[in-house]
Structures are given as structure tokens and as C-alpha cells.
N, C-alpha and C positions, 0 to 999 in steps of 0.2 A: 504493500500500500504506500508506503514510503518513495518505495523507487517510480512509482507511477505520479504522485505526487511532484517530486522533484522533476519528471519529465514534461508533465504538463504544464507546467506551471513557473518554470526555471530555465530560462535560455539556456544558460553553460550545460544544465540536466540533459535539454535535448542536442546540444549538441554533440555531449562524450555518445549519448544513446545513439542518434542515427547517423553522426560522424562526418559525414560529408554529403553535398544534394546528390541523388540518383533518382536514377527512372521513374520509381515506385514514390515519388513525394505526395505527388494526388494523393494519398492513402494517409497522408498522415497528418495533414492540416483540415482546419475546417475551411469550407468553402461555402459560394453561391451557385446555385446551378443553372444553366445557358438551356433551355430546350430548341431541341430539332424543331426543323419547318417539318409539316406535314404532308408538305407538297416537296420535295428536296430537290432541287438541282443535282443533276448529274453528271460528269464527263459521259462521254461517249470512248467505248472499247476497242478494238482491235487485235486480232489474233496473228497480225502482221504489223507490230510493233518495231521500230528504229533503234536499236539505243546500242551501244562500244561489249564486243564478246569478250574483250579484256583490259585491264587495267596494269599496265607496268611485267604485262609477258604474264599475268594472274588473269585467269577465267572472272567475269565482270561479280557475277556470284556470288563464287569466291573471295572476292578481294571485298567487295562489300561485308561478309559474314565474317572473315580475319578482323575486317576493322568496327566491329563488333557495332553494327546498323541493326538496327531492326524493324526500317522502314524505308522506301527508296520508291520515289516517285519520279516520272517523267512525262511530264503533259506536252503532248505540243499542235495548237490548234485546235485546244480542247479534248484533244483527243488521246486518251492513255497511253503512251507508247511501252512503258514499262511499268510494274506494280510488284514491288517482292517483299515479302515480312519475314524475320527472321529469329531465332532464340527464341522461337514459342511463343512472336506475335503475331495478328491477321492484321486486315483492316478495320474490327472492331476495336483492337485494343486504344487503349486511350493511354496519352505520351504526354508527361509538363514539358509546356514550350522552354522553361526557363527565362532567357530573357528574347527570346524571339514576341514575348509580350510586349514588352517596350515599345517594338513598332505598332504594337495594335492599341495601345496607347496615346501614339502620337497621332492614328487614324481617331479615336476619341478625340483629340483637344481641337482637330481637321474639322471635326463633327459641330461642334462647341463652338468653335468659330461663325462655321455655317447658321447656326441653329440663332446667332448673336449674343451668346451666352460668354462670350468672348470677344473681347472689343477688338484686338488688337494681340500678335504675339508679340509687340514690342509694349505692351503693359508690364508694369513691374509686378511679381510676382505675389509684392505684398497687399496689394490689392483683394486679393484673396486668401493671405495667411498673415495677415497685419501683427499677427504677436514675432513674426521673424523682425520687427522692425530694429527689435532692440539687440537682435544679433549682426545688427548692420546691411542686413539683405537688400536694402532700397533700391540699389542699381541694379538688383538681380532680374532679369527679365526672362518672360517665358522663351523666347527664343533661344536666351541663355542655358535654357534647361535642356530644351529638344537639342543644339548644339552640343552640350555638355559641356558648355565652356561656361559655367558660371563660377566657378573657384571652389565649390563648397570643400570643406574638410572632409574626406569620406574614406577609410582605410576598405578598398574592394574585394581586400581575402577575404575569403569563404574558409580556408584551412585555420585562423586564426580565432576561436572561438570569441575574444575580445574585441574583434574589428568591428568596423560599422555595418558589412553587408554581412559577416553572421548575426549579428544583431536583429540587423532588416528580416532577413531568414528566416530564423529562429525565434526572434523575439512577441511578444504578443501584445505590446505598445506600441506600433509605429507612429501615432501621432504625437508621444511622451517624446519619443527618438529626436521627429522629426525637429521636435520645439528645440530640443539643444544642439541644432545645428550650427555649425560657426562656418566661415570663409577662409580661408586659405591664402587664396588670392584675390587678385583685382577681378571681376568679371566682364567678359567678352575680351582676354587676354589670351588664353590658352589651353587646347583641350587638352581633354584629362575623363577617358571613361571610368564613371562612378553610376553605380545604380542610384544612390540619392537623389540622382536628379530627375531622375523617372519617377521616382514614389512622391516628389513635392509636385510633378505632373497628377498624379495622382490623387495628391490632396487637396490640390485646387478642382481635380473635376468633382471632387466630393459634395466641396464647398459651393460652386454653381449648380448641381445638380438635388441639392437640399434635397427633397423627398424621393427622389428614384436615388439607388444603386447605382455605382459605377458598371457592373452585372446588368443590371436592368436596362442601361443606356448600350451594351455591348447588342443586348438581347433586340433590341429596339432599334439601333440605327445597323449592323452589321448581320448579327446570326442570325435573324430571322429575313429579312431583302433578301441575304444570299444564299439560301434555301442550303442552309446547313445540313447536311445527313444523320447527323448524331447529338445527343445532346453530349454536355463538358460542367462546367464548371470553371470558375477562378477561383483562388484558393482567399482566403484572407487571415488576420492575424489573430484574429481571436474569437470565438462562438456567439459571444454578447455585442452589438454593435460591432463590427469588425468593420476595416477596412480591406480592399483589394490589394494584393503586393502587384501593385501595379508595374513594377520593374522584374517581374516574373510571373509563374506560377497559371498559366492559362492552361488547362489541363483539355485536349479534343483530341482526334483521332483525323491521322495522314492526312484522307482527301480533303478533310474540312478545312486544315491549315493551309491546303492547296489553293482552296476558294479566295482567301485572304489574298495571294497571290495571283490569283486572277484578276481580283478587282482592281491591284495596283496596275497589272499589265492594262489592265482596258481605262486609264486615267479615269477612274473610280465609278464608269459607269458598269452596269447590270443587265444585260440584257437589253438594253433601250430606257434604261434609267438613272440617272443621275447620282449615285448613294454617299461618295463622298465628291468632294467641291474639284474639279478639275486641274483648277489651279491649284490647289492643294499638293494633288498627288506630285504636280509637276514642282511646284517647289521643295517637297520632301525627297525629292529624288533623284535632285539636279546636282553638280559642281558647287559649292560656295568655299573660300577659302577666306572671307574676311571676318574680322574682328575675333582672331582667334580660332577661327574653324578649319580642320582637315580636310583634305584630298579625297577622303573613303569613309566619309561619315554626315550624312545630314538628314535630321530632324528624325533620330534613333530609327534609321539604315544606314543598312553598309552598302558601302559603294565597291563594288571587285573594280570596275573598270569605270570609271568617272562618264556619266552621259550614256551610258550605254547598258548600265545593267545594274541593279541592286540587290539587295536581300535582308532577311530576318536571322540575326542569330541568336543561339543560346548554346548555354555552359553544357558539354556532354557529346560537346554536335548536330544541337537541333537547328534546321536550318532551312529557310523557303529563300528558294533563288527566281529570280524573275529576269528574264531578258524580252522586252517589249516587242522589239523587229525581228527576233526568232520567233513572235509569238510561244513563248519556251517556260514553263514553270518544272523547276525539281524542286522536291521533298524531301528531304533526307534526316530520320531521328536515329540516336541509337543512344546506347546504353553508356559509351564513353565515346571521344573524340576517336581513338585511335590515333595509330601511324600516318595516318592519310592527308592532306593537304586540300581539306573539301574544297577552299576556294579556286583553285588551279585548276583540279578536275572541272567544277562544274565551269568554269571559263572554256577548257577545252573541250567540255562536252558543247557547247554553247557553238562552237567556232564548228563544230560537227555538224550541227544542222543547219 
């Protein structure tokens, strides 16, 4: 009773217990649940699929099930060219994005904007968390955040059970957390990936979104338009009033994460419908180098090839890659990163079609 006690209820407890994030974290947080559309969207199949018979002189497979995948998708045109589950999972199983949330987070704030709930991503951030005032946060703007170039102080090991993303993790306060955030640096100086700056994304769509869920607005503007096949969940930080760990923890299955990835290839429309703001997607997705921002990173995506292609990641190697002019989405989750060099691949998978 004791050890269950300290595990629930005690950051350090849960993290000597479950030691480090893997596959199976859905299972151990409480969350909010996303339900399926009843009518779902489908790709369309093919029994004469496209995709590489090996990888580095390794059968394709093979070299996916060595680098310990358990999931591998290849859309192109809509159309499935490849679909393999591995170590004992299908297409039912359901996989935490990690921080491949992030981006669908940043497609919330896209939302947010649209909706006017959001004046501006050059508002300062304290506008909607005005007790950061007195940590100096004034100049911090949301851009800064989607950027990650706001300076905050934020130790990102996950191995360090004292740092601030085990905290975020494991912890069952994020808004306690959040409140004792300090600066670092100057912001709009220099990037510096921290999930902190996803989760005070976060805590502002909390705060505009008063009475619905961050879940609720997920359910509403995103999984349910794009005719999700499965229901999911996001995880949150504690049972009572919880919040979303909005800087991870989005827990669905393969295709569905695929569909995300659709929607950024088709500049946010649906089928003949508008769901996120055009401009949006295009400036989420674009080159920006000023005021401190990277080469391979804007508005929480990664950029592999600047103007030409992006993606969602997260910790373990969860990962939706997008190339717009191949009409090209891959999936790829698994259990660890492996030996493998996902971004390369999927560039030269990309240059294949």
C-alpha cells in the first residue's frame, strides 16, 4: 500500500517505478478520451504497393523489425503503398505520440487563432498567464513559444528524475510547475528545444478555452472533420481537474496519426473543406531563420529539408513525415529509436517517389 502510494502520488516514486517513457505510457497516466467519427475516413489499398525491398543491403522488413518499429506506414496519393506492424502490434494497437503532440498542439493555437480566441501570435504570452508577470515573462510571446526560442529555464532530461521534463512527465502539478518558471535568456535570441514551451502552449489554450477541454477542442476542431478510425485519448496530469501534457502524451493508432499528416499535406483542407486556416499551415511549415529561429524547426515541426518537407516527432521514434509535391505521408512508431537514421531514410525514401 505504501509503494503504491508513493507511486501515485510522488514524482521521484514514479519515476524509480516506471524509469524511463516507453510505448506502454497510455497505460499509466490518466487521461481524456478523443472518440472515432462514425462515418471514418479511409485511405484507399493496394495489393501492388511501391515502397524500397531493402535498406542498407537489409530486406526492408527486416531492417524495420532490427530497429525495433512497430509500425510503418507509407501513403502516397492516398493510397497505402505499405502497412507493417511488428513485436505483437496491428493497426489497432494504440502508440503515445510523445512529443509528435506538440505539432498537434501548434495545429490547436492555428485553430485558436482562427476561431479569434487568439488575437495575434505576437501577443505576449502573459496575457493569458498574467501570474508569469512577476517571473519576468513580459516579452515572452507566443511565437516565442511555437519557435522555442523564448529562453525559458527548462532542464529536457527525461533520464534525470530532478529535471524539469521528468517533472512535466511524471509530475501531477503542471500548473504548480509551470508558475515557477524563470528565463534563462533574452527571448527571441536563441533556440533551444524544451518541452516547457509546449505545455505554457498549452496552458494558454486552457485559459481561452474556459469551459471545453483542450481534448474537447482536439475532438471538435481535428478528430472528428477528419473522420478518425479509432478512438485515443491525451493523457493528463492528474485524475481531478487535470491538464493535457500538451508537449506529449497523445495516445491513437498509425492511420489516425497519418490523417494529421494529411491534412498538413493538403494546407489544412479536408476533402473540400477548410479545417485548419491555410495560411496557417503555410506558415508552420515554411523556412524562418529570424529572431533566433532555426533552419529545421518552425512552429513545433521539423523541417528535414527546408520548403520542401516536414514532420512530427517524438522520443522512441514516433514520427509523421509529410512531403506535399510527392503527395507522400510515412508513419513510422516503435518501441525505441534504434540504429536507424529515420530522417535520411525517409528523405530518400521521399526522392524514390
Amino acid at each position: 500500500m505504501i509503494a503504491c502510494f508513493i507511486i501515485s502520488s510522488c514524482q521521484l516514486g514514479r519515476f524509480v517505478f516506471y524509469n524511463f517513457a516507453d510505448i506502454n505510457d497510455h497505460q499509466k497516466f490518466h487521461s481524456r478520451p478523443l472518440v472515432a467519427n462514425p462515418v471514418p475516413f479511409n485511405f484507399q489499398e493496394t495489393s501492388h504497393g511501391k515502397f524500397p525491398k531493402e535498406i542498407n543491403d537489409i530486406p526492408f522488413d527486416k531492417y524495420l523489425n532490427e530497429n525495433n518499429t512497430v509500425a510503418f506506414l507509407i501513403i502516397k496519393n492516398d493510397t497505402i503503398q505499405y502497412e507493417k506492424y511488428f513485436k505483437g502490434y496491428d493497426k489497432i494497437s494504440i502508440v503515445p505520440s510523445f512529443s509528435m503532440a506538440k505539432s498537434v498542439t501548434s495545429i490547436l493555437i492555428g485553430c485558436a487563432i482562427e476561431d479569434g480566441l487568439i488575437k495575434s501570435v505576437e501577443e505576449p504570452i502573459t496575457n493569458y498567464i498574467p501570474e508569469l508577470i512577476k517571473n519576468g515573462f513580459r516579452k515572452v510571446t507566443i511565437k516565442h513559444l511555437l519557435q522555442m526560442t523564448s529562453g525559458i529555464q527548462f532542464n529536457e532530461s527525461y533520464i534525470n528524475p530532478f529535471g524539469d521534463a521528468a517533472s512535466f512527465y511524471y509530475g501531477l502539478q503542471l500548473r504548480k510547475e509551470i508558475d515557477r518558471m524563470k528565463l534563462k535568456t533574452e527571448p527571441g535570441k536563441q533556440f533551444e528545444y524544451v518541452s516547457g514551451n509546449t505545455q505554457l502552449l498549452g496552458l494558454i489554450l486552457e485559459r481561452l478555452l474556459k469551459d471545453k477541454t483542450i481534448t474537447s477542442y482536439l475532438q471538435e476542431k481535428i478528430w472528428t472533420p477528419l473522420g478518425m478510425e479509432y478512438n485515443a485519448s491525451w493523457s493528463i496530469d492528474s485524475k481531478t481537474n487535470g491538464i493535457e501534457k500538451t508537449f506529449c502524451c497523445l495516445n491513437a493508432r498509425a492511420r489516425d496519426f497519418a490523417k494529421i499528416g494529411r491534412l498538413y499535406k493538403n494546407k489544412g483542407n479536408w476533402n473540400g473543406k477548410q479545417i485548419v486556416s491555410q495560411k496557417w499551415v503555410e506558415t508552420s511549415t515554411k523556412l524562418d531563420t529570424s529572431e533566433g529561429s532555426v533552419n529545421f524547426y518552425q512552429y513545433q515541426w521539423w523541417l528535414p529539408t527546408p520548403n520542401e518537407d516536414f514532420m512530427a516527432e517524438g522520443i522512441l521514434g514516433q514520427f509523421i513525415y509529410v512531403h506535399p509535391s510527392k503527395d507522400l505521408i510515412i508513419v513510422r512508431l516503435g518501441k525505441k529509436e534504434g540504429k536507424a537514421d529515420w530522417w535520411t531514410i525517409f528523405t530518400s525514401l521521399a526522392k524514390a517517389y
